[in-house]
N, C-alpha and C positions, 0 to 999 in steps of 0.2 A: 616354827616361826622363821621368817626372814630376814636381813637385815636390811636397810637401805636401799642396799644394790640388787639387792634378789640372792643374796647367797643364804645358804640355811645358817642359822644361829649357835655356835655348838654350846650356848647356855641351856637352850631347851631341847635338844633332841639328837639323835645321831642325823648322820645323812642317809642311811637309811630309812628312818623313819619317816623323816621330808621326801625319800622319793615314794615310797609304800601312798604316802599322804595324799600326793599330788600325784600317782596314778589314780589311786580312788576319788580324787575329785575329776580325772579326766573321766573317768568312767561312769560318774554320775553327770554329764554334761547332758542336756536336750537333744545337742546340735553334733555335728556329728564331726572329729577329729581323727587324720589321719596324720603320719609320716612318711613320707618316700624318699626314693633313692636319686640318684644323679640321672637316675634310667626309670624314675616315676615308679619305679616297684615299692609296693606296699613295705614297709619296715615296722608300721605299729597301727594298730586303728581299736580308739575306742566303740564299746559298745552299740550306741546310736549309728556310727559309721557301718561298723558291720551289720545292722540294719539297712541302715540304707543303699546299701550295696550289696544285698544279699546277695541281689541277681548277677552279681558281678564276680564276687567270689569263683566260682571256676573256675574262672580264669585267672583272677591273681592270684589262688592257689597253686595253681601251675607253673606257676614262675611269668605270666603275664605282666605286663606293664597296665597303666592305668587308659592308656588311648586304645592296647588292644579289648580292654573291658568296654571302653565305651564305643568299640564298633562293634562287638557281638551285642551290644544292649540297643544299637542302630540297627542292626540288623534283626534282631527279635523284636522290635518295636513294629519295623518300615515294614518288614518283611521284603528287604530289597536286600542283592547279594552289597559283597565288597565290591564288585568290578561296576554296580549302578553310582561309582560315585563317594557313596560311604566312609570310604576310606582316605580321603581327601575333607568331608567335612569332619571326621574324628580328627584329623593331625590339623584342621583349622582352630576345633574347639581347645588340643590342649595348647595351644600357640596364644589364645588369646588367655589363657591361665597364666603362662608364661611370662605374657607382658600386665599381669595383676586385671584384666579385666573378668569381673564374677559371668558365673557359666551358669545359662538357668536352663535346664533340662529335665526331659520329659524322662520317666522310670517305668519300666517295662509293668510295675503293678498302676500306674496309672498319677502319682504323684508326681510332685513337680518337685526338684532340689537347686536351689542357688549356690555353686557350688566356686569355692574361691581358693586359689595358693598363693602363697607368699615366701619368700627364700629362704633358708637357714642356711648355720655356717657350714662346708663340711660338704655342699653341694646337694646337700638334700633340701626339703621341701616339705613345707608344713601346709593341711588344705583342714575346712572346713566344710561341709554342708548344713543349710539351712531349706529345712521342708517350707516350702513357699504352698503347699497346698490351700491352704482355708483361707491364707489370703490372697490367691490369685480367685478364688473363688469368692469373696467378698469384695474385691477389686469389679470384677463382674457382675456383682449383683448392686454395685454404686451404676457401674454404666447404664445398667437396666432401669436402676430406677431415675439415674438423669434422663435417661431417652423417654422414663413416661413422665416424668415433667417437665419436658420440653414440649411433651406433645400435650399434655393435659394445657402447658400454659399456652401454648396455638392455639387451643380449642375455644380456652377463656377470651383471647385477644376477639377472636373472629363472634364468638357469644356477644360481650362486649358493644363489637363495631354491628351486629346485626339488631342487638337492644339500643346501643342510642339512635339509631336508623328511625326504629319503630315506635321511638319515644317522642323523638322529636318531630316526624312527621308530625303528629297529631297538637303536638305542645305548640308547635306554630302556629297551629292554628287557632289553639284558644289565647296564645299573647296576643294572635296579629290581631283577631279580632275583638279581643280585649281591647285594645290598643283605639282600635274604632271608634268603638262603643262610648271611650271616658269623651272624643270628640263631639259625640250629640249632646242634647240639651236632657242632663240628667235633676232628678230631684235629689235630693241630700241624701236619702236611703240607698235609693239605684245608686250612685257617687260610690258610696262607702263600697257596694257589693261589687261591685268594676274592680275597686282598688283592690279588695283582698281578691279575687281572683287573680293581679295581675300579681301580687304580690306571693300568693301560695305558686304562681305558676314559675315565678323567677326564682325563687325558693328552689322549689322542682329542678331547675335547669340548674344552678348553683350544684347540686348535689351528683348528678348526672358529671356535670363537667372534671369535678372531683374524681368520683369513679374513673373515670375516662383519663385522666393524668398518671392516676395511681398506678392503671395497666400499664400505660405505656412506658412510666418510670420504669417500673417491674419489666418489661421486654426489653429494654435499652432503646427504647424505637423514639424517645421523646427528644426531635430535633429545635434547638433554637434557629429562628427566624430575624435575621442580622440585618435590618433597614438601619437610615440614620435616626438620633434618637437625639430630641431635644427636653433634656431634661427641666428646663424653664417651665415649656409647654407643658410637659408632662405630668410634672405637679401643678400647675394650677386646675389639669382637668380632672386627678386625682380628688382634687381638694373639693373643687365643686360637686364631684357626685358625694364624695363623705361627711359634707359641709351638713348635709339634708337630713342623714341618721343622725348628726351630734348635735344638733337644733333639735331635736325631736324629744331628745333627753336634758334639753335645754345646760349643753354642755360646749364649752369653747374651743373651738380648731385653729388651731395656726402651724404655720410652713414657713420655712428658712431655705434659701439655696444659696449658696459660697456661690459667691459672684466670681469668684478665679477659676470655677468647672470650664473647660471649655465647650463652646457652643454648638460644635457638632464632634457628634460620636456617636458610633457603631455599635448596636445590641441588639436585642431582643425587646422592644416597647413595651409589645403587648402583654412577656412574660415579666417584665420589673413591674408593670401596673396591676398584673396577677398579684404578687409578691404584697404592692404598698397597702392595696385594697383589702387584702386579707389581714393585714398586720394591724391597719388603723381599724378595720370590722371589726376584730376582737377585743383593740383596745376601748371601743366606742361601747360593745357588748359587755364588757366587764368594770366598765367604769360610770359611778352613781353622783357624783360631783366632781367639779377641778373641769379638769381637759385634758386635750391632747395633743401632742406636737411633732410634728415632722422638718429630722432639721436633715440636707444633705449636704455634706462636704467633699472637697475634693482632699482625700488623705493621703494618697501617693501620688506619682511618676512613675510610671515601670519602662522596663526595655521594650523594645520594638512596638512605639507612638501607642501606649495602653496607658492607663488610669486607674486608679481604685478609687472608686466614689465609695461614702460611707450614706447609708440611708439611718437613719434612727427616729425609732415611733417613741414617745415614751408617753405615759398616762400614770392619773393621779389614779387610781382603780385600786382593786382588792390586795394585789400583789400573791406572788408567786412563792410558795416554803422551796425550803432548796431538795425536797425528796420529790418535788411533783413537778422541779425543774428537769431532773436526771431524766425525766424519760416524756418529756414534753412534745419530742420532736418523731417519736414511736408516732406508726400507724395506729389508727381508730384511738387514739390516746386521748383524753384529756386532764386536765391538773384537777381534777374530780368530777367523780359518778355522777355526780347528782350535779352537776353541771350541764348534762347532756340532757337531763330532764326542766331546769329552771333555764337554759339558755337555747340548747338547740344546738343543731351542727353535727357531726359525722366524725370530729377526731383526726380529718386528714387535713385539714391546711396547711397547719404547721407544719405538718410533715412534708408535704408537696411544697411549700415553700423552703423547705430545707433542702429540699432534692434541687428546688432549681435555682438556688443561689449557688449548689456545690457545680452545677452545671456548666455556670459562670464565673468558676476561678474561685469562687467565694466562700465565706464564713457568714455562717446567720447563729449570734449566739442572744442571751437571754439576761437579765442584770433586774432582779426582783427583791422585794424585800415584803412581807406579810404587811398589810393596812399599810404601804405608803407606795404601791403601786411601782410597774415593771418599764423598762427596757427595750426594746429588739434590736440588736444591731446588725443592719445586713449589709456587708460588704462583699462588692460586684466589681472585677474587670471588666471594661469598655475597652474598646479601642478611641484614638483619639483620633478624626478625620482633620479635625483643622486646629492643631493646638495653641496657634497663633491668638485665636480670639475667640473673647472669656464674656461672659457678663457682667461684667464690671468694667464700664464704659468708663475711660479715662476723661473723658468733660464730664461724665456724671460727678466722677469722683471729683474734682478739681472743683467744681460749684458747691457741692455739699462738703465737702474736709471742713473743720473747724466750726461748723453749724451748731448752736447750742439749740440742745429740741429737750419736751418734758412729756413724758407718757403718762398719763392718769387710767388708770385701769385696776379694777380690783380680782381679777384673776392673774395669777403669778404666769400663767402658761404666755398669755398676751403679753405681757411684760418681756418676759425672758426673748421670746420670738420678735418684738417689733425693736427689741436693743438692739439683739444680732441684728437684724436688716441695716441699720442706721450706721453701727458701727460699722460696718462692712464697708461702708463709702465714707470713714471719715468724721462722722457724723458725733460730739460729746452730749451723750443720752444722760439724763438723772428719769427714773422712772418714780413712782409714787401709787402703792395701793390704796389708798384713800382720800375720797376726794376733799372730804375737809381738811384735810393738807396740804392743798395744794396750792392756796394762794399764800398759806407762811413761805414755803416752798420760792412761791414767783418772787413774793418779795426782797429771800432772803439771798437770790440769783441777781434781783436788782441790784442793792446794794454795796455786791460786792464788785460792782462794774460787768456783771460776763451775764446779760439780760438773757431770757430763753428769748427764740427767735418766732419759734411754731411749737403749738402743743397739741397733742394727739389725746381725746377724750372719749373715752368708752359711751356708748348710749345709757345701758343701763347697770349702774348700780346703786346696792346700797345706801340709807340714810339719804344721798343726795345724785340726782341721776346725770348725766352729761349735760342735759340740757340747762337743767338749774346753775350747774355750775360755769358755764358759759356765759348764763343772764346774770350771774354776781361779777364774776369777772367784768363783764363790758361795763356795769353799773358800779367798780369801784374806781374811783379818781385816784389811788395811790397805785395802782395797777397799769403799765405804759400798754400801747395797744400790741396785739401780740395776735399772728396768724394761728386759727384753731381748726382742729380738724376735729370733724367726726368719727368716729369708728361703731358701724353699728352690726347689728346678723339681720338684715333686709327690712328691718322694721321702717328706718324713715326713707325718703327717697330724697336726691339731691336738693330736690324745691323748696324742701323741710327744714330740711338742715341752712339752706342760705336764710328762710325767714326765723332761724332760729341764732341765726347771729352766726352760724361757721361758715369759712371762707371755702371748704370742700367737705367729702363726703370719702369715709374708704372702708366699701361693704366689706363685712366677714364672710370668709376667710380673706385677710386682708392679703392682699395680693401685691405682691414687692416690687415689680416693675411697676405697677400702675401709682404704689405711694411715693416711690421715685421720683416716677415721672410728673406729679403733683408736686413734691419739695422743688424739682428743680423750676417749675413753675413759679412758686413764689420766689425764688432768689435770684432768678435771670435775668431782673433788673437790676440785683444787691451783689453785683460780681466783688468777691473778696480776691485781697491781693494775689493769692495763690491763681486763681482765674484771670485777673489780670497778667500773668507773667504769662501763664497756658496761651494766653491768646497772640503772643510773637509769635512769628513765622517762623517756620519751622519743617523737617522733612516728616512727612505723616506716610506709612507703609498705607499702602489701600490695600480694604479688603477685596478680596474673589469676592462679584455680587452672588447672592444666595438664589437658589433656584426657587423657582414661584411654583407653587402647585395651583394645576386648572380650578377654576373655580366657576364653570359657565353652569347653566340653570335647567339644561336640556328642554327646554319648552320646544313644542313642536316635533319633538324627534317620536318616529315610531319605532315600537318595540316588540320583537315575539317574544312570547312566553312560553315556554314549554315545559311542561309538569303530569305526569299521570293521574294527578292528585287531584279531585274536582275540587276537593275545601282549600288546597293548597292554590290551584290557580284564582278563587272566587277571592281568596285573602288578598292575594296581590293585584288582583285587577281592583278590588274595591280600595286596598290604600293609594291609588294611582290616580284615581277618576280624578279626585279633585285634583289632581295637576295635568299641566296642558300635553300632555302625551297621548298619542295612541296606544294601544295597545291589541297586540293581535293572540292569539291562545290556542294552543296545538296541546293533543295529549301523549305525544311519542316520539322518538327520534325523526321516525322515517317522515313523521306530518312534518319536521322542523326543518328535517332538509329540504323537502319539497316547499315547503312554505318560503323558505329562502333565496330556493331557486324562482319566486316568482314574486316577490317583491323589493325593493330595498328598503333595508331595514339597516336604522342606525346604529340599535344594541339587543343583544338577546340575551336574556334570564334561562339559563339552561338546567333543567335537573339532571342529576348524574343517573341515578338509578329508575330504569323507564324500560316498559315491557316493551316487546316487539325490536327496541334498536335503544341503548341505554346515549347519556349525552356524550360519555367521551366519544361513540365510534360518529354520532352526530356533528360534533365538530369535527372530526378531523376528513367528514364530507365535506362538510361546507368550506375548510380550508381547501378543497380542492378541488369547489367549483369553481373560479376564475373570474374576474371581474372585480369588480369594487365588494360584491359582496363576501369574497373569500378571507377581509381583511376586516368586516365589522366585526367591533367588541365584542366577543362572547364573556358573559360572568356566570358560574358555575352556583347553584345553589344546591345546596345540597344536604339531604341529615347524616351523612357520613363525617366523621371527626375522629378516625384514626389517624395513626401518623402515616406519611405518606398519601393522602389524600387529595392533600392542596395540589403537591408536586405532580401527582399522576393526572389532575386538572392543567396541570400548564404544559406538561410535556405533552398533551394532546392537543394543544392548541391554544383553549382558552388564555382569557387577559386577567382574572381576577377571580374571587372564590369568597362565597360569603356559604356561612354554616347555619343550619334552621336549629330554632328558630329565628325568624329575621327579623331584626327591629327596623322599623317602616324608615325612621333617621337614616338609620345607616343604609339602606335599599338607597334612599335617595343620595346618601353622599357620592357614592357607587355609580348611578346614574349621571348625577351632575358630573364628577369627575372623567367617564369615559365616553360622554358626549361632546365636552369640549374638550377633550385631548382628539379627539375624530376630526372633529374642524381644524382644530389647531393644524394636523398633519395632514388637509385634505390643500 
């Protein structure tokens, strides 16, 4: 035994025995323990050491030093003498011992030793070796198998980009023409069979684009695409396409946007609309009554003009246990098996949308409870281009502050969502799920002097529907007259709604500039004091006017087409015919630059992947024949959707890049936009 300090105990043993003790444990060590002298001469070496130095013995038997060992063991290694050199790197290697750096060296039997000294008192010198053998050879067999999954993942990447190539050629072809087909004059049968085609086909592409994220997550190759991003805009167009799945389930959709976000900032559009679309899909997929709601806030201010917007989906649906929460956001995962068979889907969204909120500075987490429905909150840095100005118009707010309004609606989601709106500008909301309550309600608002001003009324529900309760209201004489609005999911149209006694109309998804811009309508003649004082003169900062995007119609411009593809050219000349373009149709580079060379043409649809001369070497002809035509629009069509695909379309020239399959919509915004940016700059 020891005590404290490291001295031997004299309760339990002599020092004798402590050292007998502690040479047998040095001797039973793995690793190999010597001692030396001021002159690196051996003075003690266990077992293992003398092991590992077998070959070295000789010579420190001799009366050698430890540097003259390791040039005979340089020397029987190299098979080179002393005078090649040797003897200059032996007296480097025990110099870097010297200064405690370890010595990893080759052994004449072929093993490797890490070999280390450290000082003792007395001018000697304590070293160890450790056989590095198995693991410099395990070390080596990690490179090996990184270098084949490096290369195995190249392989997949290039797989991949050569399957969605070959997928989507063809899938264009049956959307485009799909696309066609629902335009002619169908029977109810033919209708349905269009639909589920176009719908198993979008299905298809949904699953593709997936795969295609997942790689390029997995490569690192998944770059964001940083335009300005109008978050206003961006949820309302969100909301309209998911407006059509939650009508279909006859289930309620509303949106909130913090009018204090500022109105332009820098992201990735298309990937936050990835993001909101997958969030609300699921929520819509997993939820059997209630609704769903999208509220976004502005939750920070960060350093260097950035933002943290908060997005949050939340739905009245099945709800999430907290064991099928833990691994929600795993590839191919979902919060149960038998989920992928009653619902459908692939297991990656969530996953892909967790990859690309973390993309974006961000946290995407989960907030569930069993039967009362889930959470997402996904929180995204922006950059802030102009933080000066918000959506929350100062005359807006100044006309609506202090506005007594009453919501009747018997879904809590509409409620909760047209509050936030109201309150956001000012606005003292009392909401009411039931309509038979709502004239105790108006009345009991009269009386106390603070009348509601405008009431917001659901179309349909329960016991008594919007419209009834309208017709009681206007037909009761204790009742003061009182502006109402409609709120409906597309069923009545404006006309309807005025012969039904309301003063406006505000379709679902109700849309919050637009119910705005309706409140401030009725009150613009009812300026409250607070609008009165607004209106002194006053210094008003003006804004930078906002840049206009072209919006011309391309009528009459001719167009080439080039494509190898017969079904691929026949789709887009036949979505075109009905509008007033020409169009001209080449099947290969070399027709596209000669064809260019011999007309003007205002814009050309280029494919990238084309026999004989593909379209990048195609443009970067035509950019170098000279004249007005070296400067027409080219837009890149293409079934290529790796990353870096866009880029190597622009660094070749092209102006724009649309990915097949192509929806005809989007073909044409494409057209109108770089028709009249042509003129604009001609």
């Amino acid at each position: 035994m020891v005590d404290a300090v490291g001295k031997p105990s004299a309760n339990d043993a002599s020092a004798s025995d402590i050292e007998a003790l502690f040479s047998e444990a040095i001797e039973a060590l793995d690793d190999g323990f010597a001692i030396y002298d001021s002159e690196f001469r051996v003075l003690y070496a266990n077992a293992q050491a003398r092991t590992d130095f077998k070959d070295w013995y000789g010579v420190i038997e001799a009366g050698g030093t430890f540097k003259d060992a390791m040039l005979a063991s340089l020397v029987s290694i190299t098979k080179y003498s002393e005078d090649d050199g040797l003897e200059e790197l032996a007296e480097a290697a025990v110099n870097m011992l010297l200064e405690g750096e370890p010595l990893k060296t080759a052994m004449p039997d072929g093993r490797t030793l890490l070999i280390t000294h450290r000082p003792m008192t007395g001018e000697r010198w304590v070293g160890t070796s450790i056989d590095m053998t198995d693991e410099l050879v395990r070390q080596q067999e990690l490179k090996e198998m990184k270098k084949e999954a490096e290369a195995a993942s190249r392989a997949k990447s290039q797989f991949l980009a050569n399957m969605s190539h070959e997928i989507r050629t063809p899938l264009n072809a049956v959307l485009g023409f799909a696309s066609l087909i629902k335009d002619t004059e169908l029977n109810e049968r033919q209708s349905d069979y269009v639909e589920t085609i176009v719908e198993s086909g979008e299905s298809l592409l949904a699953i593709l684009n997936d795969v295609l994220d997942v790689s390029k997550i997995e490569a690192g190759a998944l770059d964001l695409d940083e335009t300005e991003v109008n978050i206003e805009r961006l949820i309302r167009s969100v909301m309209a396409l998911m407006s059509v799945r939650a009508q279909s389930k006859d289930l309620e959709i509303a949106s909130y946007v913090d009018p204090n976000i500022p109105v332009s900032l820098v992201g990735d559009q298309g990937r936050i609309r990835q993001i909101l679309v997958n969030l609300i899909g699921n929520a819509i997929k997993f939820t059997e009554e209630g609704g769903i709601s999208l509220e976004v806030r502005l939750e920070d201010r960060l350093p260097g003009d950035k933002v943290a917007i908060l997005f949050s989906v939340s739905d009245t649906g099945m709800g999430i246990s907290a064991e099928q929460q833990a691994q929600l956001f795993e590839r191919f995962t979902q919060a149960d098996v038998s989920t992928t068979r009653e619902f459908g889907g692939t297991g990656l969204g969530l996953s892909i949308c967790h990859d690309l909120v973390e993309l974006m500075e961000g946290t995407l987490e989960v907030q569930s409870e069993v039967g009362k429905g889930s959470t997402f909150r996904a929180r995204i840095v922006l950059e802030a281009d102009d933080g000066d100005e918000r959506y929350l118009d100062s005359e807006d707010a100044q006309t609506l502050r202090g506005r007594r309004l009453l919501v009747v609606d018997d879904n809590q989601v509409n409620l909760r969502v047209i509050g936030l709106m109201l309150a956001a500008y000012g606005c003292r909301v009392e909401t009411i799920d039931n309509p038979m309550g709502a004239r105790d309600a108006i009345l009991a608002a009269q009386e106390k002097g603070k009348p509601f001003e405008t009431i917001i009324i659901d179309h349909m529900m329960p016991g008594m529907d919007g419209v009834q309760l309208a017709a009681q209201l206007q037909e009761d004489d204790d009742v003061k007259p009182v502006k109402l609005i409609l709120s409906s999911s597309g069923i009545a149209t404006a006309s309807q709604a005025e012969e039904w006694g309301f003063d406006a109309i505000a379709p679902k998804p109700i849309s919050q500039r637009r119910l705005i811009n309706t409140l401030n309508r009725f009150f613009e003649s009812m300026p409250t004091k607070a609008k009165a004082e607004a209106t002194a003169p006053k210094k008003v900062k003006k804004k930078a006017p906002r840049p206009k995007r072209p919006s011309g119609d391309g009528a009459g411009c001719r167009i080439l087409l080039a494509d190898d593809n017969p079904t691929n050219l026949k789709f887009i000349q036949s979505a075109l015919e009905k509008h007033p373009v020409t169009v001209d149709t080449v099947g290969d580079g070399r027709e596209a630059v000669s064809a260019a060379r011999s007309l003007p043409y205002d814009l050309v649809l280029m494919d990238v992947q084309m026999i004989h001369m593909d379209g990048i070497e195609a443009t970067k002809r035509i950019r170098k024949l000279g004249g007005e035509i070296a400067s027409v629009p080219i837009i890149a069509i293409t079934a290529s959707a790796m990353a870096g695909d866009r880029e190597r379309c622009i660094d070749a020239g092209m102006n724009d890049y649309l990915a097949k399959p192509v929806a005809i919509d989007q073909l044409l915004d494409k057209i109108r936009y770089w028709t009249e940016e042509a003129v604009r700059e001609a």
